[in-house]
C-alpha positions as CSV (number, residue, x, y, z in Angstrom):
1,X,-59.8,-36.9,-123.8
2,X,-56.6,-34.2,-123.5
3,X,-53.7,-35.4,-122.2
4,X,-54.2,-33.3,-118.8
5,X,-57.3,-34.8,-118.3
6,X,-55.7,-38.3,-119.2
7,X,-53.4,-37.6,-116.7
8,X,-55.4,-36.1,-114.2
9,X,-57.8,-40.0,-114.4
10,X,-54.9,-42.1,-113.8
11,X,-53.7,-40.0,-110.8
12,X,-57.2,-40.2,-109.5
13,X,-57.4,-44.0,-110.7
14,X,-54.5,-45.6,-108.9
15,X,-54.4,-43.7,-105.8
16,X,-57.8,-45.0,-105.6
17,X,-56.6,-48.2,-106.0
18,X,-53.5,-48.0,-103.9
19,X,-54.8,-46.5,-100.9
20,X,-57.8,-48.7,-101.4
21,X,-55.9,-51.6,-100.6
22,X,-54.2,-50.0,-98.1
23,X,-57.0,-50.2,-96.6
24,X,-58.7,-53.7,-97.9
25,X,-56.0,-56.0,-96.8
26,X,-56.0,-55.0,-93.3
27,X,-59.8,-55.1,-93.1
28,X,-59.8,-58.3,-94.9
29,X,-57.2,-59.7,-92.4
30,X,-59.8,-58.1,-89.4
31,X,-62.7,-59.3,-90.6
32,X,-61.6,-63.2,-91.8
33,X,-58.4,-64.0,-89.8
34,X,-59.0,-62.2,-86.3
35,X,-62.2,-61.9,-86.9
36,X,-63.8,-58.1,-85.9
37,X,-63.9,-59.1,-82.0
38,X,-61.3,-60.5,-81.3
39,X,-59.5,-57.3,-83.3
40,X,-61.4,-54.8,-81.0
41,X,-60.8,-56.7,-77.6
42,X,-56.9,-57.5,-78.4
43,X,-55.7,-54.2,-80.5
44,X,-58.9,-51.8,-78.1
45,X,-60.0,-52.9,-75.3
46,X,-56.8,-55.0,-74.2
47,X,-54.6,-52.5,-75.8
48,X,-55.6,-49.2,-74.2
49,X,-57.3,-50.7,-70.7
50,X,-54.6,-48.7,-69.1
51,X,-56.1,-45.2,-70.7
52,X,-58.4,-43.0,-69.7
53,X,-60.7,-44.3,-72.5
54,X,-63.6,-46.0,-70.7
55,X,-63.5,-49.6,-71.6
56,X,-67.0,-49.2,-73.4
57,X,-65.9,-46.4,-75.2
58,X,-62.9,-48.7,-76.8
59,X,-65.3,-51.6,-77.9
60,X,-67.5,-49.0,-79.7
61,X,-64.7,-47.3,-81.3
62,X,-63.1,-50.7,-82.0
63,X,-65.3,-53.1,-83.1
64,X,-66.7,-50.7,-86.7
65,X,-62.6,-50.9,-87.6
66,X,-62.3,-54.0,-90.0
67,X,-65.9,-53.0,-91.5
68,X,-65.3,-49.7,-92.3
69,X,-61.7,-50.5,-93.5
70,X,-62.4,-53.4,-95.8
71,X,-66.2,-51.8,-97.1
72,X,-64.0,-48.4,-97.7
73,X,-61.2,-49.8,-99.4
74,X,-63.4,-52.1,-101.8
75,X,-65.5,-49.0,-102.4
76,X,-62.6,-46.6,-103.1
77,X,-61.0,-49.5,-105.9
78,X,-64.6,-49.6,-107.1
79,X,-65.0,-45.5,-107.5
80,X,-67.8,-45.5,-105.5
81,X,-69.0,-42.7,-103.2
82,X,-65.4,-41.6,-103.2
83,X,-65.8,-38.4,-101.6
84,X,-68.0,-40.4,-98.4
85,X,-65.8,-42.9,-98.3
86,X,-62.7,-40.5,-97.9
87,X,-64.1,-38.6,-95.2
88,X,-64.8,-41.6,-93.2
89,X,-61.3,-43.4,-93.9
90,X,-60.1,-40.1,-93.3
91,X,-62.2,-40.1,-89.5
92,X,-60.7,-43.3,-89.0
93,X,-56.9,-42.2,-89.4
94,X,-57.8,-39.3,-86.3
95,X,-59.0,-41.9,-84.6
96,X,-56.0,-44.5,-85.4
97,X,-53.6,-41.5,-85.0
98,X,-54.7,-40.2,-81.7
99,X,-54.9,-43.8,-80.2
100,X,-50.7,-44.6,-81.2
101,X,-49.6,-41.0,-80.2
102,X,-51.6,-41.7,-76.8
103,X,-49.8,-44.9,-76.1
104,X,-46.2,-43.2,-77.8
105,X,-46.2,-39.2,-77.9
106,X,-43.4,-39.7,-80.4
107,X,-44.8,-42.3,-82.8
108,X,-43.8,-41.8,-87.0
109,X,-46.9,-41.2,-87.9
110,X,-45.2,-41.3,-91.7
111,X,-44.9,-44.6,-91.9
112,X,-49.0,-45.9,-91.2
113,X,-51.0,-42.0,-91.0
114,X,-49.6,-40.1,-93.6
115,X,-49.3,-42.1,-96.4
116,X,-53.1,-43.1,-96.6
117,X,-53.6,-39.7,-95.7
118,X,-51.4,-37.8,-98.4
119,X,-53.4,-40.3,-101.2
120,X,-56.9,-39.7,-99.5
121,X,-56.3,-35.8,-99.9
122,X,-55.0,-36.5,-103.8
123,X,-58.5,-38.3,-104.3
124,X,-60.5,-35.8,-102.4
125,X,-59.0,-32.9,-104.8
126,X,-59.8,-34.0,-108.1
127,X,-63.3,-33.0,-108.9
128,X,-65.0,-36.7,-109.3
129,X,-66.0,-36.0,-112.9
130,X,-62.6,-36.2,-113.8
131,X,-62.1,-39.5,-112.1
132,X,-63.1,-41.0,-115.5
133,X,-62.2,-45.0,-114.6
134,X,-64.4,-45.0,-111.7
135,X,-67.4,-46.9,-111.7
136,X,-69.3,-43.7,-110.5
137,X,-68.1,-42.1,-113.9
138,X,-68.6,-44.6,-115.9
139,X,-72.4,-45.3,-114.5
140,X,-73.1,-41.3,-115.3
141,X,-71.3,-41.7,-118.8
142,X,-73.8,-44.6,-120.0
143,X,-77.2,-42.5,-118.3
144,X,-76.0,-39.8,-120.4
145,X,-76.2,-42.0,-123.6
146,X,-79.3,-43.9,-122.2
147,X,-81.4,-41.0,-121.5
């Protein structure tokens, strides 16, 4: 492996890992310690009853939250169906950003948005044959060999 491609893994490798946690340990905390209901009715439903969002509208939107975040950030550390999984964590920011700048027109989105976003856009730029530590390139590695 050149040195550019070396590179070019472990860039793709830990901002896998990093936002992939970003993600995991809030999901983790939604799905085991609020548990994904009472998450959606405090942070959703509670939390934007005095929007125009219609109160069903809020539980749908709410309640896939700590699934999709902890199922995304476990599959982006794991490397698999990176590009998927980027797109929907990357859904899921609109969604988170749009719901704070509703309730604050003037909240720092750099401090929760862009971050995760900046490392989603790092991930969804290198082609995933050059993400060579993910289990995606490793599994296409050994059915080369196999076959």
């Amino acid at each position: 492996m050149k040195r550019a491609e070396y590179a070019t893994a472990i860039i793709a490798f830990l901002s896998r890992w990093i936002v992939g946690f970003l993600f995991l340990m809030p999901g983790w905390t939604k799905m085991f310690t609020m548990g994904p209901i009472a998450f959606a009715r405090r942070v959703f439903v509670e939390g934007y009853a005095e929007t125009w969002i219609p109160k069903v509208l809020l539980w749908i939107a709410g309640l896939p939250v700590p699934f999709i975040e902890l199922i995304g950030g476990f599959l982006l550390i794991l490397g698999l169906w990176t590009q998927r999984v980027c797109l929907l964590l990357g859904l899921l920011l609109v969604m988170v950003n749009y719901g704070h700048l509703l309730k604050d027109p003037f909240y720092d989105v750099t401090t929760h948005v862009m971050p995760r976003l900046l490392l989603l856009f790092i991930i969804l730029i290198i082609p995933p044959e050059e993400d060579r530590f993910s289990l995606h390139a490793l599994w296409k590695r050994w059915r080369t060999r196999v076959s």
